[in-house]
Structure formats: structure tokens, C-alpha cells
N, CA and C of each residue as an Amber inpcrd file, in Angstrom:
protein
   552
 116.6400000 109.8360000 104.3610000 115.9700000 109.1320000 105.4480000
 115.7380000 110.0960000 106.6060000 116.9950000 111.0210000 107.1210000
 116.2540000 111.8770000 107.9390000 115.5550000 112.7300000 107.8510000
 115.4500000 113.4840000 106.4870000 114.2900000 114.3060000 106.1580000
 113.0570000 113.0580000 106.1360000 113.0500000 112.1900000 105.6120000
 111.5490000 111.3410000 105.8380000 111.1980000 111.3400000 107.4270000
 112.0600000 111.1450000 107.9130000 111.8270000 110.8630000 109.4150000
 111.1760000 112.0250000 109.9880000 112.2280000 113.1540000 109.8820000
 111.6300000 114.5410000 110.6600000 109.8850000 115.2230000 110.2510000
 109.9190000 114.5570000 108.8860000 108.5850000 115.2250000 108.4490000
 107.6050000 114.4160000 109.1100000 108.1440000 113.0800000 109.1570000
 106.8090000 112.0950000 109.3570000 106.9340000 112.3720000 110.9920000
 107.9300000 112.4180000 112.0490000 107.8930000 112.6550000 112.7450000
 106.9770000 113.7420000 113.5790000 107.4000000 114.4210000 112.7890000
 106.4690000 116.2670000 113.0230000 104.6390000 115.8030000 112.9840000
 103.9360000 115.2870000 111.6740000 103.5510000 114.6600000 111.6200000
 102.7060000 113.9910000 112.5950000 103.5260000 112.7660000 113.1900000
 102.6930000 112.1320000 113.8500000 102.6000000 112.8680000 115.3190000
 103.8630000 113.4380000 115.7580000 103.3770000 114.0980000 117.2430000
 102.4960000 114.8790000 116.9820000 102.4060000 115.9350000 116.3300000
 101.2750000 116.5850000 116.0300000  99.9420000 116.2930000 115.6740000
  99.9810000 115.0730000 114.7340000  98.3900000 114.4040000 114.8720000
  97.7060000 115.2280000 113.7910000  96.8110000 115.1620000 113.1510000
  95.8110000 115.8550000 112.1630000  94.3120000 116.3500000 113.0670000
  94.4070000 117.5760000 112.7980000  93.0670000 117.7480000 113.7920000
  91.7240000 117.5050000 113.0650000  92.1070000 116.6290000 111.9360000
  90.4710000 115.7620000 111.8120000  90.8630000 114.3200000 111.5730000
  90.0580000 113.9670000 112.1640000  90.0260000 112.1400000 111.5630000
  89.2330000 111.8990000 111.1790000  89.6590000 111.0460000 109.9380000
  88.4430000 110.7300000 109.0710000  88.0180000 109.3330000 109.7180000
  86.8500000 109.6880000 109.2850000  86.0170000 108.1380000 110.0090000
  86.6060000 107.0540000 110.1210000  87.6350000 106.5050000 109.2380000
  88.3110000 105.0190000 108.9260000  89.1020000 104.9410000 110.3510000
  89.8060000 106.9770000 110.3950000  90.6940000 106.5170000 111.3290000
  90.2740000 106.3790000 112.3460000  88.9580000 107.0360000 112.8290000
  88.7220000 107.0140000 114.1190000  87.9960000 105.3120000 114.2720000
  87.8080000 104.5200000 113.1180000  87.1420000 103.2250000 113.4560000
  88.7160000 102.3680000 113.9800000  89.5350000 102.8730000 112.8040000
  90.3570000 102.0020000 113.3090000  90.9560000 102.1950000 114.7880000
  91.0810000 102.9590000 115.2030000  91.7170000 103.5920000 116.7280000
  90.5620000 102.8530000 117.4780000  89.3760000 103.1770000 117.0730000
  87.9330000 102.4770000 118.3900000  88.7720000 101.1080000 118.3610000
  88.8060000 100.0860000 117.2920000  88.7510000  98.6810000 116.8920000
  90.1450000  98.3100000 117.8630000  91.0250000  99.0090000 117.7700000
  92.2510000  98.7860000 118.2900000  92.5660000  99.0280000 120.1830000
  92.0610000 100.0590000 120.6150000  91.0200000 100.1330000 121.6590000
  90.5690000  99.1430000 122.4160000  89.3830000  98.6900000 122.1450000
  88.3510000  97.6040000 122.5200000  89.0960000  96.0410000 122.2720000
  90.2430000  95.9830000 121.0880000  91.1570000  94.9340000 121.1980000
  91.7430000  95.1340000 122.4180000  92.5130000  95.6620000 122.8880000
  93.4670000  95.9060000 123.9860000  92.3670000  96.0530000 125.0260000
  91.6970000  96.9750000 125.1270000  90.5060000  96.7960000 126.5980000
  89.8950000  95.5350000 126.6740000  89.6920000  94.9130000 126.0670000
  88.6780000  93.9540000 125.9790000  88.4710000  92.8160000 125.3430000
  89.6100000  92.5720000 123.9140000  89.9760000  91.4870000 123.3380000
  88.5920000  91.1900000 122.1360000  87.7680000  92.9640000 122.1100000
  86.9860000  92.6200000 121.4070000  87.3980000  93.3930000 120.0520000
  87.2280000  92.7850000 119.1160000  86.9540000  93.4290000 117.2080000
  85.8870000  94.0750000 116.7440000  85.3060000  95.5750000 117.5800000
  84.0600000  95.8140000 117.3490000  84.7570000  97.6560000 117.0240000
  83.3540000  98.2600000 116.6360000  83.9360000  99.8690000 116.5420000
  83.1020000 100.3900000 117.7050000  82.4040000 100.1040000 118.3840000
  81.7020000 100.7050000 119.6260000  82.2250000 101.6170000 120.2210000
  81.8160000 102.6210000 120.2670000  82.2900000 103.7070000 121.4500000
  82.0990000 104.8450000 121.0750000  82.4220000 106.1470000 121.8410000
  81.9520000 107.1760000 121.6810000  82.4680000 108.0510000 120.5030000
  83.9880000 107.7480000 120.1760000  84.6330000 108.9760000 119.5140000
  83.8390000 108.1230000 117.8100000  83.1550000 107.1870000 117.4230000
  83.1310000 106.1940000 116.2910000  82.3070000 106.8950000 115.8870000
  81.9180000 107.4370000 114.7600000  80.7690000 107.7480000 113.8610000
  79.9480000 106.0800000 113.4500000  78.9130000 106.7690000 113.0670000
  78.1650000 105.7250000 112.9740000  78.2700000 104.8310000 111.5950000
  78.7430000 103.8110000 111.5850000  79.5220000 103.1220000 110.0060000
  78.6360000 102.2790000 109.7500000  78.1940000 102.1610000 108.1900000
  77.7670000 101.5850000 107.6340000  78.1990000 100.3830000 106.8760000
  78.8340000  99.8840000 107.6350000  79.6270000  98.7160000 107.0370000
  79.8280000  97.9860000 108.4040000  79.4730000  95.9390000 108.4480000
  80.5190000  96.0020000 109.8760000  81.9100000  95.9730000 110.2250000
  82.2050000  96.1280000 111.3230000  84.2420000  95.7240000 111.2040000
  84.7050000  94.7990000 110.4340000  83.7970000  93.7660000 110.3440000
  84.7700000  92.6850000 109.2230000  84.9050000  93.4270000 108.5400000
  84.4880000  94.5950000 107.5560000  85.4960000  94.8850000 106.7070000
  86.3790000  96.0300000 106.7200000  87.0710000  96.4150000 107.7700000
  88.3780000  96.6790000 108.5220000  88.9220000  95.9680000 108.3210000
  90.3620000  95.4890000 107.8070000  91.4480000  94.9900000 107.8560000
  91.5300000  94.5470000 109.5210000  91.8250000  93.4770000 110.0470000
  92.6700000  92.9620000 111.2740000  94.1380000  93.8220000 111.2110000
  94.9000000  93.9810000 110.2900000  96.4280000  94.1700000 110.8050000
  96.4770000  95.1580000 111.6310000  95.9220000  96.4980000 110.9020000
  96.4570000  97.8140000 111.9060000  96.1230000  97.7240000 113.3760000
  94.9900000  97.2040000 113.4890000  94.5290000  97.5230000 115.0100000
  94.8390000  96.4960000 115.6980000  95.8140000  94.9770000 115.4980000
  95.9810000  94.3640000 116.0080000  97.5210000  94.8890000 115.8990000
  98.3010000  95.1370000 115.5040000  99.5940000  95.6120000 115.3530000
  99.3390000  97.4070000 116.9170000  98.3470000  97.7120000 116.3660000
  98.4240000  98.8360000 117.8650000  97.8840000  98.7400000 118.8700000
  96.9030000  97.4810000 118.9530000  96.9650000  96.9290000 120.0900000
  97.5290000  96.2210000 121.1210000  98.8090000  95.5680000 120.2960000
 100.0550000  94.8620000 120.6800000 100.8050000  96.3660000 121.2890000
 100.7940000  97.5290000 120.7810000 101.3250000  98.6610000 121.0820000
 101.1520000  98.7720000 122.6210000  99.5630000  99.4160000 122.2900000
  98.8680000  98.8310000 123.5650000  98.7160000  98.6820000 124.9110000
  99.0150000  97.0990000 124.9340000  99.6910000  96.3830000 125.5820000
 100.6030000  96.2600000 126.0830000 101.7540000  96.5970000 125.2460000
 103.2490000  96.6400000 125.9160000 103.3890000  98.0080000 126.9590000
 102.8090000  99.0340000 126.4570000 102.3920000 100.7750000 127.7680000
 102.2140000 100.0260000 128.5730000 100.4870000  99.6760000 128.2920000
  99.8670000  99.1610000 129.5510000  99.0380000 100.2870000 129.4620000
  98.4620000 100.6400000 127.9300000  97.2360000 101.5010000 127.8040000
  97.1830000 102.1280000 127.0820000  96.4600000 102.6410000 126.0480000
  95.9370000 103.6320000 124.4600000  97.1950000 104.6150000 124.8100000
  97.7460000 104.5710000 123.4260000  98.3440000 105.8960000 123.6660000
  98.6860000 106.6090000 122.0910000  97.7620000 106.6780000 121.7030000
  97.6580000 107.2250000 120.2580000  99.0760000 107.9000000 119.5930000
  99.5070000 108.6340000 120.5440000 100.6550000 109.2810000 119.9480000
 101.6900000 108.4720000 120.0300000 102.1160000 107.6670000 121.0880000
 103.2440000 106.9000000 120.3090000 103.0490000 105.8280000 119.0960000
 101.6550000 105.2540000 119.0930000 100.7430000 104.5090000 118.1360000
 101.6860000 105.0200000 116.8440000 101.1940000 106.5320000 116.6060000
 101.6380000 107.4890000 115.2150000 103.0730000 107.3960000 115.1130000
 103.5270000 107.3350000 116.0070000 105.1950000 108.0400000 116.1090000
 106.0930000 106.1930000 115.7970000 105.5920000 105.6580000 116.1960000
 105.9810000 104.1620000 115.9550000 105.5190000 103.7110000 114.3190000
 104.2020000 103.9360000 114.0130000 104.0410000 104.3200000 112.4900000
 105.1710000 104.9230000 111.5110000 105.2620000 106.1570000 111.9000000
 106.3690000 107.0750000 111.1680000 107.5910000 106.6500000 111.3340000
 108.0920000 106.0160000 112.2580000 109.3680000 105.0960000 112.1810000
 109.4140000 104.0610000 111.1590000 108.4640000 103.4100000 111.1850000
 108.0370000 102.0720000 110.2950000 108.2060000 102.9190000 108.6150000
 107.4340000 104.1340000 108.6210000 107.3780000 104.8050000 107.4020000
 108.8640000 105.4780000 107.0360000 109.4930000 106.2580000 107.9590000
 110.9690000 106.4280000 107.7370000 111.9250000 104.8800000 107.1460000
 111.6640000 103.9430000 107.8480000 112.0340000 102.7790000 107.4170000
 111.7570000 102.2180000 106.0100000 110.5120000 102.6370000 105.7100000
 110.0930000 102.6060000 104.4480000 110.9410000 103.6870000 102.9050000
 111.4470000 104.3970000 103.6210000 112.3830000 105.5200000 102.6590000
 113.7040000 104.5740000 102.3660000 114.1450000 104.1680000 103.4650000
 115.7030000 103.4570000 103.2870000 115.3620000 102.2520000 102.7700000
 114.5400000 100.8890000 102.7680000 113.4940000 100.3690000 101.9470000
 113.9250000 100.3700000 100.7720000 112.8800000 101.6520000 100.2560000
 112.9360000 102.0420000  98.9210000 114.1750000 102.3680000  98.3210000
 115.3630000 102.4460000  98.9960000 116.4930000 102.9830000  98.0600000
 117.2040000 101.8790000  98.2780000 117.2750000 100.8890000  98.8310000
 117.4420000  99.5940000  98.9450000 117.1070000  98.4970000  98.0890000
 115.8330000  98.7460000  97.5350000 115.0540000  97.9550000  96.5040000
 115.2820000  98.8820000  94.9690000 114.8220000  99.9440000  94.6860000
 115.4370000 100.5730000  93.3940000 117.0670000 100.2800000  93.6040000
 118.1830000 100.4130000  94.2840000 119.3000000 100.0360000  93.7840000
 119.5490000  99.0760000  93.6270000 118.8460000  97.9290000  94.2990000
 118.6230000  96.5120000  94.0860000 118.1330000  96.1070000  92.0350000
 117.0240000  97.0520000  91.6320000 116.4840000  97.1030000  90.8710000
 117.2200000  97.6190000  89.4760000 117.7660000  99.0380000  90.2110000
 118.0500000  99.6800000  88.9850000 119.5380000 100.4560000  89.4650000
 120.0060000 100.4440000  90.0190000 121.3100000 101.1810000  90.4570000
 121.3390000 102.2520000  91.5620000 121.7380000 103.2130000  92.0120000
 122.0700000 103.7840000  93.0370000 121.0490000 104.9560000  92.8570000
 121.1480000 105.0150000  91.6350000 120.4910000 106.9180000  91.0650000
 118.7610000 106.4910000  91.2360000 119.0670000 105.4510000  91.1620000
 117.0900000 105.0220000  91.0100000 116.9240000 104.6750000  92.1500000
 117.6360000 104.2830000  93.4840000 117.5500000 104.2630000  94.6840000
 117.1590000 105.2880000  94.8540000 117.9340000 106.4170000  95.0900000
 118.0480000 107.9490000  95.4150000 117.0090000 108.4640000  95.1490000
 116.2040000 108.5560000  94.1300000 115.3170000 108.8340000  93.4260000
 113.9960000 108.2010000  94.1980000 113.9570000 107.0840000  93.9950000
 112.8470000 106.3680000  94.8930000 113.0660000 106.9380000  96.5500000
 113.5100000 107.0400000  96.9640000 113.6580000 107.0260000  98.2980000
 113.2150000 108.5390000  98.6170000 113.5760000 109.6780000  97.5350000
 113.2670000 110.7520000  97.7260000 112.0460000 111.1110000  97.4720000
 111.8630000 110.5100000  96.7110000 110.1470000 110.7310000  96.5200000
 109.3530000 109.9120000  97.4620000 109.9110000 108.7080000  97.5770000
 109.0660000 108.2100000  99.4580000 108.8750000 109.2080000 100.9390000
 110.2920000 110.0430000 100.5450000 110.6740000 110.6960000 102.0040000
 109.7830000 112.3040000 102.1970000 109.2290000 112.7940000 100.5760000
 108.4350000 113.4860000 100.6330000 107.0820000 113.5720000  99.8520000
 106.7730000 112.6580000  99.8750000 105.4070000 112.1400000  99.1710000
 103.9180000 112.8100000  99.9270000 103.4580000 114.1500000  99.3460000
 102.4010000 114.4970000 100.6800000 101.5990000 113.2600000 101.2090000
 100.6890000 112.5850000 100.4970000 100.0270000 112.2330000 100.9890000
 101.0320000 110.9840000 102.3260000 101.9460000 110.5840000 101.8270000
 102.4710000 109.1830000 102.9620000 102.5920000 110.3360000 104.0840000
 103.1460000 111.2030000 103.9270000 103.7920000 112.2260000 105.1690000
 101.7040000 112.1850000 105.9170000 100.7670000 112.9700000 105.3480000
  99.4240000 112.6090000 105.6560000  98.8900000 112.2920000 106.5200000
  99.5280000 110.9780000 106.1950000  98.8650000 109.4560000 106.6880000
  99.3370000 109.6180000 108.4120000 100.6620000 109.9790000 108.2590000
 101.2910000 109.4740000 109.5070000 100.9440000 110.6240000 111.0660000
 100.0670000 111.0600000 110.8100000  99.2160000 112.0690000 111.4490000
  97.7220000 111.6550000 111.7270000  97.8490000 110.2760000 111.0750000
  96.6520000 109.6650000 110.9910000  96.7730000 107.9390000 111.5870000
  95.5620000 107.3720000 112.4420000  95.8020000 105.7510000 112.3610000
  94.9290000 105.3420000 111.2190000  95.9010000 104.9900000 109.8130000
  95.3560000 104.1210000 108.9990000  96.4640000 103.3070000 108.2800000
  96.1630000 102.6440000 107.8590000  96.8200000 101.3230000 106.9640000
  97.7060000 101.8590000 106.0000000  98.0470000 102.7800000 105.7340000
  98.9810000 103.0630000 104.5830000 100.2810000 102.9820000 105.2240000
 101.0800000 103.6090000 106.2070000 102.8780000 103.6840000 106.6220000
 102.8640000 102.3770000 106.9150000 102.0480000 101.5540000 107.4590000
 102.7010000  99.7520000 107.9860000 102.6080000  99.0350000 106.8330000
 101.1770000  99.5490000 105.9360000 101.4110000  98.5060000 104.6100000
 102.8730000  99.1300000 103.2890000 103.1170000 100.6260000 103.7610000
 104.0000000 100.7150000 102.9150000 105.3290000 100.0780000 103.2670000
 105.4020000  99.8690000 104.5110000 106.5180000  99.7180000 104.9770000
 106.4850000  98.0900000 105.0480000 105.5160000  97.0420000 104.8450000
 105.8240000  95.5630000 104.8010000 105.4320000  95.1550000 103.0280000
 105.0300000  96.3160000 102.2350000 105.2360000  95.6490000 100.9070000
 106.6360000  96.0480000 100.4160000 107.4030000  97.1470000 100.9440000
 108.6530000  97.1350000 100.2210000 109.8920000  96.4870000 101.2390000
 109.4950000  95.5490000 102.6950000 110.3590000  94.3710000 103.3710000
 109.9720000  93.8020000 102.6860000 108.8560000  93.0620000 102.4850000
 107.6810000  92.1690000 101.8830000 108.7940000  91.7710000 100.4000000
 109.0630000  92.6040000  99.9040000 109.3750000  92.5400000  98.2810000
 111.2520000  92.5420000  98.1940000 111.4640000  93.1970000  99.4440000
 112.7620000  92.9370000  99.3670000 113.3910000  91.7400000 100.3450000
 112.7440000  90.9750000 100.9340000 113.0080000  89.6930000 101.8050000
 112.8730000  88.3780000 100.6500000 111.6470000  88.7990000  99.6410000
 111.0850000  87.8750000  98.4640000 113.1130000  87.8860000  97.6890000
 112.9340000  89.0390000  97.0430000 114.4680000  88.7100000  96.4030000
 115.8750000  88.3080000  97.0680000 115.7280000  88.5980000  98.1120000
 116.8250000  87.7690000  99.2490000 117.1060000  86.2350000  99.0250000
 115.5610000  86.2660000  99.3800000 115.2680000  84.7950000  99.5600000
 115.6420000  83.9520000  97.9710000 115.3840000  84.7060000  96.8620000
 115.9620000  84.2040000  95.5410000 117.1280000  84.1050000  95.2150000
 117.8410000  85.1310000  95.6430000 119.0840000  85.2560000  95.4960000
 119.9110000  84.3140000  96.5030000 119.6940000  84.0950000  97.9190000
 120.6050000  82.9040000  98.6510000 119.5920000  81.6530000  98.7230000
 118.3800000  81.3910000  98.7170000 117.8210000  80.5100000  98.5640000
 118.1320000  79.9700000 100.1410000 118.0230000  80.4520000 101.0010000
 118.0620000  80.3880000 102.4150000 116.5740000  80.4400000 103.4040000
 115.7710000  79.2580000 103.8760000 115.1110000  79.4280000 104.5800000
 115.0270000  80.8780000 105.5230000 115.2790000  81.2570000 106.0490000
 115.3980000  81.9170000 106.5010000 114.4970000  83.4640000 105.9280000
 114.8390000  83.4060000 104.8460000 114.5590000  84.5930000 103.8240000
 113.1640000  84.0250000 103.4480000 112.4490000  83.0110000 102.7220000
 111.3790000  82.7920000 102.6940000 111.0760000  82.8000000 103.4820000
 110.9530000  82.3030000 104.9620000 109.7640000  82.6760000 105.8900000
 109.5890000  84.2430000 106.3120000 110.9990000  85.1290000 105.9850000
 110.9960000  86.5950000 106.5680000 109.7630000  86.8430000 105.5980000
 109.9060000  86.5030000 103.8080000 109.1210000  87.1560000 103.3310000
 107.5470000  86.4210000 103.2630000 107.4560000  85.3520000 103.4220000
 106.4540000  84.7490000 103.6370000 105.7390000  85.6050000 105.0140000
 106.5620000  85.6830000 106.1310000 105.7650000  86.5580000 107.6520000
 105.4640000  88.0870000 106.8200000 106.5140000  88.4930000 106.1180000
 105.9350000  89.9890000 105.7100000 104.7520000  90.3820000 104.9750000
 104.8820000  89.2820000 104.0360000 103.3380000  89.5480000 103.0000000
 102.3940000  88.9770000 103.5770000 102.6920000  88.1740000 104.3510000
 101.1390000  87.5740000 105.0230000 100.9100000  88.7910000 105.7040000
 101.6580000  89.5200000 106.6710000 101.2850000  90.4020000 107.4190000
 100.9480000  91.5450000 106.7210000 101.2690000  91.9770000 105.5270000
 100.7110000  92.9930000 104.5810000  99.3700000  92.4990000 104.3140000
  98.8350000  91.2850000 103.6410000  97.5300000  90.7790000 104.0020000
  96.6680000  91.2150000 104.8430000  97.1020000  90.9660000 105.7410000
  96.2430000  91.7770000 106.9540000  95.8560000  93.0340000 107.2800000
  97.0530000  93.7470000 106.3790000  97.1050000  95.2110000 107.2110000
  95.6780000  95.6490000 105.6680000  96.1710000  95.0410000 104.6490000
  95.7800000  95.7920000 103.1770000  95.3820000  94.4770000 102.5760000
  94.3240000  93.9150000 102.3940000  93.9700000  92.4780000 101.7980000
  94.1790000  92.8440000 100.2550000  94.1710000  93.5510000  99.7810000
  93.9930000  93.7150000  98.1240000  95.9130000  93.8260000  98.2960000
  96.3940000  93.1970000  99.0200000  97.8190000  93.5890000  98.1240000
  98.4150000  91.7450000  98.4340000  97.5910000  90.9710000  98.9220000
  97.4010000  89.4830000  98.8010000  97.8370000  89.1360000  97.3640000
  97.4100000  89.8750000  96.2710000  97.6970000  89.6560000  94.4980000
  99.1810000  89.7590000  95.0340000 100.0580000  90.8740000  95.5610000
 101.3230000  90.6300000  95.1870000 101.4910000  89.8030000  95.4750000
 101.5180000  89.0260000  97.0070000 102.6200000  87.5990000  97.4510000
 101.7310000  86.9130000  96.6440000 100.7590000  86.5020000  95.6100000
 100.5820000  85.8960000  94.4170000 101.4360000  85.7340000  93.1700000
 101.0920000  87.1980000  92.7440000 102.0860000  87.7140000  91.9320000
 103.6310000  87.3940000  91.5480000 104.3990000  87.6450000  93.0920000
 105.6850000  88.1640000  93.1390000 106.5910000  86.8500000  92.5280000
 106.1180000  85.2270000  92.9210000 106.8680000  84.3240000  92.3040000
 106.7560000  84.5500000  91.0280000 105.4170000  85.0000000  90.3720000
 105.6980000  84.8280000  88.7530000 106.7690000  85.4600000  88.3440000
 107.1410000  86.5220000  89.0290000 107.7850000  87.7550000  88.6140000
 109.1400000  87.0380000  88.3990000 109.6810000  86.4400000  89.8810000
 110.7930000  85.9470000  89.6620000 111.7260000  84.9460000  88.8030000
């Protein structure tokens, strides 16, 4: 977990000195939420997209616009650095759910390959949907078996709030909280 952390850390303070179009739509979208309460990509840093925002996901840029908000103004780099926490979180996660799954060694295993996975490390140098959706499909999946195992309100709505909110961030992962009862 602290090697996931330090890399993703490094990472996000540092930032990627290109953004690819998605990210810079999503940063505009998130932006103009917090300035303005609007869902649009308008503005200067936006390349010109051929698609409209509806099909942007709502989660990310409403999740860093709540960011935002709480400053009291854009601030991209803690945006990233709050990401990479979420994504470090996502390492301990994963060794949480493989030992859940398969024992300690398949924890270890999972978690290590989360903690240095190039592309997740990537991402977190970047504003896009991959460290929040990685990090609420493996709460997402481990709140679901909680909730099976004590059969405690509590645990269904955690995982019910998580996958809905993975929904948002990543709509094509809607099949899992489909999915995941069959499984059980």
C-alpha cells in the first residue's frame, strides 16, 4: 500500500504534461459545475469534441466539483492527489477482497499488481474515471459480500451507494451491480 501510494502520489503532484482530450473535457465539465452549476465542456483549455457531454459520465466531475467547492475553487492538483488516495485505497481493497476470495497469498498478489500496474499509476496524473471507478468497484464488491455474509442493512445500502456511484463514474460497469447478486 505504501509503494501504491508513493507512486500514485508522485504521479498526481506531478501531473502528466499532456492531457488527453477526455481529460481536459472532464476537468472543463467539472469546472463550469462548480463555477456555474453548469454540465457543459465550454472553455478555453477544451478541444473541440465531437460528441455532447451527455456522453461524459456525471460521476467524475461531480465528485471534483464537490472537491471544488469545499477549497472554494479549481484546484486540479489536489483533485489528482485525492484521486491517488482513493487509488492507494484501492491496493488495500484488493488484498482485502482476494483474501476474502482466495487466501492471503492471492491478496498479496492482487494488491501488488494493483500497487504497480503502469497504466492505474497513469491515470492518476490524469482527471479521468479510472482510480474512483477502480476504487468503488472493488468497495462496491466488497460491501456486496459484507452485506451477504451479516445480512445487515447497513451493508446493502453501503453497497447499493457504491455501485450506484460506480454507475456514474463508469456506466458500463452498471452489468456488475446486475450481475453481482447472481454471483452470490
Amino acid at each position: 500500500v505504501a509503494l501504491g501510494l508513493g507512486l500514485r502520489l508522485g504521479y498526481a503532484i506531478e501531473g502528466r504534461e499532456y492531457q488527453p482530450p477526455d481529460a481536459r473535457v472532464y476537468a472543463q465539465i467539472a469546472g463550469n459545475l462548480d463555477e456555474r452549476g453548469d454540465f457543459s465542456a465550454r472553455g478555453p483549455d477544451v478541444p473541440p469534441i465531437h460528441q455532447p457531454t451527455s456522453a461524459y459520465s456525471p460521476g467524475l466531475p461531480l465528485f471534483l466539483a464537490a472537491v471544488y467547492t469545499l477549497v472554494g475553487g479549481e484546484d486540479v492538483r489536489l483533485a489528482r492527489i485525492l484521486l491517488a488516495l482513493l487509488g492507494s485505497a484501492s491496493v488495500a481493497l484488493t488484498y482485502l477482497l482476494g483474501r476474502r476470495l482466495a487466501g492471503p497469498a492471492a491478496g498479496l498478489v492482487g494488491a501488488g499488481a494493483v500497487a504497480v500496474y503502469p497504466a492505474l499509476l497513469e491515470y492518476q496524473g490524469l482527471l479521468l474515471t479510472e482510480p474512483l471507478a477502480a476504487f468503488l468497484l472493488v468497495a462496491g464488491v466488497l460491501a456486496f459480500l459484507r452485506a451477504e455474509d451479516e445480512q445487515r442493512i447497513r451493508w446493502w445500502v453501503a453497497a447499493g451507494a457504491l455501485l450506484g456511484a460506480l454507475s456514474l463514474v463508469r456506466a458500463e460497469y452498471l452489468a456488475v451491480a446486475l450481475l453481482l447478486p447472481l454471483l452470490g
